[in-house]
Legacy VTK file of the C-alpha trace (Angstrom):
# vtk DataFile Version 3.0
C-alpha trace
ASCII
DATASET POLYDATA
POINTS 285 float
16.604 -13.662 16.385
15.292 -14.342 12.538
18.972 -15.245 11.953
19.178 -18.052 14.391
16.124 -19.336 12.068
18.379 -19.254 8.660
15.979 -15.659 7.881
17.997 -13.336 6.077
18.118 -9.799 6.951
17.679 -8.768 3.111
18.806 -4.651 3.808
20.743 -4.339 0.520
17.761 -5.515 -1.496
15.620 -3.661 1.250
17.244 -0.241 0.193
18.004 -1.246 -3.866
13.628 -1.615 -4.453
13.133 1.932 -2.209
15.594 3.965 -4.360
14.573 2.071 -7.396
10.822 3.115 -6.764
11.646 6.666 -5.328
13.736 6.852 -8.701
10.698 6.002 -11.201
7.910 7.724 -9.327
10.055 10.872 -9.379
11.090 10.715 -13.062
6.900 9.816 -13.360
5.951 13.095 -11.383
8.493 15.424 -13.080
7.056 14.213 -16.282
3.311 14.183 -15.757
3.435 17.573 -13.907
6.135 19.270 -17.001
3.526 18.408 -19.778
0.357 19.064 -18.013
1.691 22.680 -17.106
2.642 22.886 -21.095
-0.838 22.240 -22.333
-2.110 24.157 -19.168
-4.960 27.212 -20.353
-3.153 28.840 -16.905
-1.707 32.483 -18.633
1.768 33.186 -17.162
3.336 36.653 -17.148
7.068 35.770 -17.644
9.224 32.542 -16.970
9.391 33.136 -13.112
5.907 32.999 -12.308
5.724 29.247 -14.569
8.875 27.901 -13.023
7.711 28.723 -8.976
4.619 26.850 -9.919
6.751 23.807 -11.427
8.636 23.712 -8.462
5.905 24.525 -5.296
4.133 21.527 -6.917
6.417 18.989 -7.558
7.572 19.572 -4.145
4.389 18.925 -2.220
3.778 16.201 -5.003
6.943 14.412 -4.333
7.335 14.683 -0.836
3.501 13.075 -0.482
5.090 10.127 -2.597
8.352 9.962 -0.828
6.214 9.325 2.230
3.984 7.129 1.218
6.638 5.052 -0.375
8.867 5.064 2.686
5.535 3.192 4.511
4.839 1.338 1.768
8.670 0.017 1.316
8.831 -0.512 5.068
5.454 -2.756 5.312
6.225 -4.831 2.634
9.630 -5.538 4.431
7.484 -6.780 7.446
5.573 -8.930 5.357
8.329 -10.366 3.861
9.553 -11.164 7.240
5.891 -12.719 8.775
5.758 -15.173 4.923
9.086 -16.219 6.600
8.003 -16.993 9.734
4.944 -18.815 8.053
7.209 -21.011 6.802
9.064 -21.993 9.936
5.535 -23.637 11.491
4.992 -26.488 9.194
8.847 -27.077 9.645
8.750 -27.242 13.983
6.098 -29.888 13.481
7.375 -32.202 10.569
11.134 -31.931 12.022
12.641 -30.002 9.080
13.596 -26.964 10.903
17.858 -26.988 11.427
17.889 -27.144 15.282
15.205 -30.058 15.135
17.475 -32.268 12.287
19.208 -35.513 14.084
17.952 -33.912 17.320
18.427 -35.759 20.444
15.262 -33.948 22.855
13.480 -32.556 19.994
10.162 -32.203 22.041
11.770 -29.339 24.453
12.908 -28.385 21.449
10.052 -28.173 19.366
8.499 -25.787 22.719
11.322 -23.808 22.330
11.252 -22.782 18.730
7.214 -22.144 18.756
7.553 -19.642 22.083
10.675 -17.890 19.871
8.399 -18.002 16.415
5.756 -16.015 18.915
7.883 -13.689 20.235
9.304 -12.622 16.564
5.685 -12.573 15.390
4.518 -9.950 18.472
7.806 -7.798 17.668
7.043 -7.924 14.219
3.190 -6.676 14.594
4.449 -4.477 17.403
6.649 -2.562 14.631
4.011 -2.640 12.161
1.360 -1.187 14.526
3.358 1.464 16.222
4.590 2.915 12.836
1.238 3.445 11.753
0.627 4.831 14.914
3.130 7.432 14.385
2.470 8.460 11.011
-1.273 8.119 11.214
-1.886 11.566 10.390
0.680 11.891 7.914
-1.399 8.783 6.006
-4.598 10.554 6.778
-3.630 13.930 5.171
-2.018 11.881 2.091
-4.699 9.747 0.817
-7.620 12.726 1.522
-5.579 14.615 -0.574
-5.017 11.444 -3.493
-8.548 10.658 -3.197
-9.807 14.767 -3.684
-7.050 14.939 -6.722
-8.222 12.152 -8.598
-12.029 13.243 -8.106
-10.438 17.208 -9.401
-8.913 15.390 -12.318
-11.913 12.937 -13.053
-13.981 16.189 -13.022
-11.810 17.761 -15.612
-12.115 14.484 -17.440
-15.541 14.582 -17.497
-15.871 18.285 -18.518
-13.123 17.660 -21.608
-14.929 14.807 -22.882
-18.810 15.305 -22.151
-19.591 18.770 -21.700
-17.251 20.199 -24.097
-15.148 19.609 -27.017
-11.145 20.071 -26.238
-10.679 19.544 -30.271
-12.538 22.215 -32.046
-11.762 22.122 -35.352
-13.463 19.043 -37.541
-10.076 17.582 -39.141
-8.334 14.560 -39.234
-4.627 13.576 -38.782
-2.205 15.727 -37.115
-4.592 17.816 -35.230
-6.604 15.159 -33.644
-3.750 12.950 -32.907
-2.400 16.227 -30.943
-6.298 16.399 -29.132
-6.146 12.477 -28.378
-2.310 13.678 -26.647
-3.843 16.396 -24.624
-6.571 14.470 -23.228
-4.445 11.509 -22.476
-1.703 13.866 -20.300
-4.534 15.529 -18.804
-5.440 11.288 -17.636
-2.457 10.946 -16.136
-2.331 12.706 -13.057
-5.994 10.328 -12.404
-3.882 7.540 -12.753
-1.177 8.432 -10.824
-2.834 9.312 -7.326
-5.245 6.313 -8.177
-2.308 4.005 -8.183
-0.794 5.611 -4.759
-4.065 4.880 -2.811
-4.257 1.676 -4.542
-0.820 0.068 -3.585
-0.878 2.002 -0.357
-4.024 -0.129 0.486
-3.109 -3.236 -1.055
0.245 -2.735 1.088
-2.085 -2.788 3.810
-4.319 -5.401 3.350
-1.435 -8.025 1.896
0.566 -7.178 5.396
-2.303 -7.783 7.530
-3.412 -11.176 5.609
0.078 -12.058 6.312
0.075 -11.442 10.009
-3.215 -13.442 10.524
-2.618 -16.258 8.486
-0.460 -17.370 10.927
-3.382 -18.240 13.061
-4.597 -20.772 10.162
-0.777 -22.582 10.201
-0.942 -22.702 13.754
-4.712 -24.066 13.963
-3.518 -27.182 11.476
-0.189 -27.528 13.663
-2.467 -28.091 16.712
-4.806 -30.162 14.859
-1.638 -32.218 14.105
-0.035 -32.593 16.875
-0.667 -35.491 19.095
-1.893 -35.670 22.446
1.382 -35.947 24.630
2.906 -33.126 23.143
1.291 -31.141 26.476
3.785 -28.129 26.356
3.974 -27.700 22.910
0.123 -27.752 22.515
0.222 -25.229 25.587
2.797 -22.953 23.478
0.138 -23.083 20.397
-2.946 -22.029 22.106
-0.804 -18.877 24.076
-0.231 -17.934 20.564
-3.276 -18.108 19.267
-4.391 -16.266 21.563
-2.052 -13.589 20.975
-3.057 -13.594 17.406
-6.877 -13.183 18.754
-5.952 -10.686 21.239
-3.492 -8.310 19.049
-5.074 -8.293 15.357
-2.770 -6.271 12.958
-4.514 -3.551 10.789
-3.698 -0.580 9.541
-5.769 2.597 9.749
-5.792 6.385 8.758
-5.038 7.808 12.244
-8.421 5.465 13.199
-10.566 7.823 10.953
-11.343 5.055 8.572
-9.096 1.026 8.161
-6.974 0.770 5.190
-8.244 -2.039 3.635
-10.687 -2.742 0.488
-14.078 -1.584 1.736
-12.405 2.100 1.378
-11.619 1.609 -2.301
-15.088 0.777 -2.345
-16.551 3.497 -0.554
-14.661 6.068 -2.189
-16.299 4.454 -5.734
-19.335 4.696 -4.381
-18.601 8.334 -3.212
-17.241 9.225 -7.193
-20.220 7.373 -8.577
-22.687 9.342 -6.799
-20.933 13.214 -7.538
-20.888 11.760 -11.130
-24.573 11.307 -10.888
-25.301 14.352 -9.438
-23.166 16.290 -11.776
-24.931 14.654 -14.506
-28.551 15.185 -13.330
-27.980 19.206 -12.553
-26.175 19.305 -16.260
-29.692 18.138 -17.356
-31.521 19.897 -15.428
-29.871 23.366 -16.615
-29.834 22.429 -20.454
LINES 1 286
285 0 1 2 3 4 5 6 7 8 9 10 11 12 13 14 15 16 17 18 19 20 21 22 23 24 25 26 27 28 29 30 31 32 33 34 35 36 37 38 39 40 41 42 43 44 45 46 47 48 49 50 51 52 53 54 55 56 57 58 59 60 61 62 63 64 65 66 67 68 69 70 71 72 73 74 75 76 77 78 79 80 81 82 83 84 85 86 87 88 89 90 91 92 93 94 95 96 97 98 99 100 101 102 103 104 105 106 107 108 109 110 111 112 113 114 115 116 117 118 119 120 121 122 123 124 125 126 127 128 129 130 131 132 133 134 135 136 137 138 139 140 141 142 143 144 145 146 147 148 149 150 151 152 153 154 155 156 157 158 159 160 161 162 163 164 165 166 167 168 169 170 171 172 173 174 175 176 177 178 179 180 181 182 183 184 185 186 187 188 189 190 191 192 193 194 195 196 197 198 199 200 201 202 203 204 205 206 207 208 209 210 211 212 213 214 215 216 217 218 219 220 221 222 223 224 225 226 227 228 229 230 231 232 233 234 235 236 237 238 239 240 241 242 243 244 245 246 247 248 249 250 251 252 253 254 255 256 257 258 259 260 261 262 263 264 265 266 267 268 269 270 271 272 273 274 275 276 277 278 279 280 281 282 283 284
């Protein structure tokens, strides 16, 4: 149907931007996880023991990425395909759409592209909302587990910079440039599950704004349109309501809605363990 619209499929690039994201946030993993081990105070008793580790948790690490990537590949796909659509309103009403050029009957039509433009939008939402559906939990479980490994690693972040010295010797040059090293690679692990909820929510939020936008286009096509244009106006209002009926959004198998408020709530929740951590260090020195 999007190709009877001139709305290319776009696979190929589709499947170039996955592999070329899988690609860096594997290379990103393998190297964060390598030189935090190194620096690691963990005591190994052979080679064995070190390289199971490496292995047990880039596994979990990258299969929680692979994941997340996969949904976050597939809904910026469907966005990509509801900007499209966007752009096919303004087009029904000023006559620019192909099938409308040097058209004979171009009111039936006009009623005939807007009920097709509705039915791609539903299908579109329909895909969107049943995927989350399925891998609700799977979302769930990943960004509880981002969200408790960047409040671990903000801990140790707090501990290496405030409540102890990682640098104990009082030189300059090499040995402090190797202390300023350790603390940044220690950092990175922080930035890297802060970045997966972050794009995972932005994914989200830029996909939904997408999907109800087009009740704003279609509000200024009605506003437009004149007053014999009965069928057409008839078309508009069935998909508005649609729009007012079906709302896209994405949640965390309905335990909380993927959107901004959570980025703000889990702030709020780091802010306040920060606190407290603070207060009971005073309170014991």
């Amino acid at each position: 149907m999007l190709k009877l619209h001139g709305i290319p499929t776009d696979y190929n690039y589709t499947f170039k931007s996955q592999i070329t994201w899988l690609l860096g946030i594997f290379v990103s993993i393998i190297c964060i996880i390598s030189l935090d081990t190194a620096i690691s105070d963990i005591k190994f008793y052979g080679t064995i023991p070190k390289i199971c580790l490496l292995i047990h948790v880039m596994y979990t690490t990258v299969f929680q990425f692979v994941t997340d990537l996969t949904f976050n590949n597939f809904l910026r796909y469907l966005r990509n395909r509801l900007q499209c659509v966007n752009k096919l309103i303004p087009n029904i009403l000023f006559k620019r759409h192909p099938q409308l050029i040097n058209a004979a009957n171009s009111e039936k039509i006009q009623v005939y592209l807007i009920t097709d433009i509705r039915e791609i939008h539903y299908s579109i939402c329909s895909m969107a909302s049943e995927y989350n559906t399925t891998i609700g939990i799977q979302i769930l479980l990943s960004m509880t587990n981002s969200f408790l490994n960047s409040l671990s690693q903000l801990f140790k972040l707090y501990v290496m910079f405030v409540l102890m010295d990682s640098c104990p010797y009082n030189s300059t040059g090499a040995l402090h440039s190797y202390c300023f090293l350790h603390k940044l690679i220690r950092a990175m692990p922080l930035v890297l599950f802060s970045t997966k909820i972050f794009l995972t929510i932005h994914t989200c939020v830029a996909t939904s704004y997408e999907a109800n936008r087009t009740g704003q286009l279609l509000a200024e096509l009605q506003i437009a349109t004149t007053n014999g244009h009965e069928k057409f106006r008839r078309e508009i209002d069935i998909f508005l309501l649609q729009l007012i009926q079906n709302p896209l959004r994405f949640t965390a198998y309905e335990f909380f809605v993927l959107d901004f408020t959570t980025i703000h709530r889990m702030i709020g929740t780091v802010t306040t363990l920060l606190l407290l951590q603070v207060q009971m260090d005073d309170i014991h020195e």
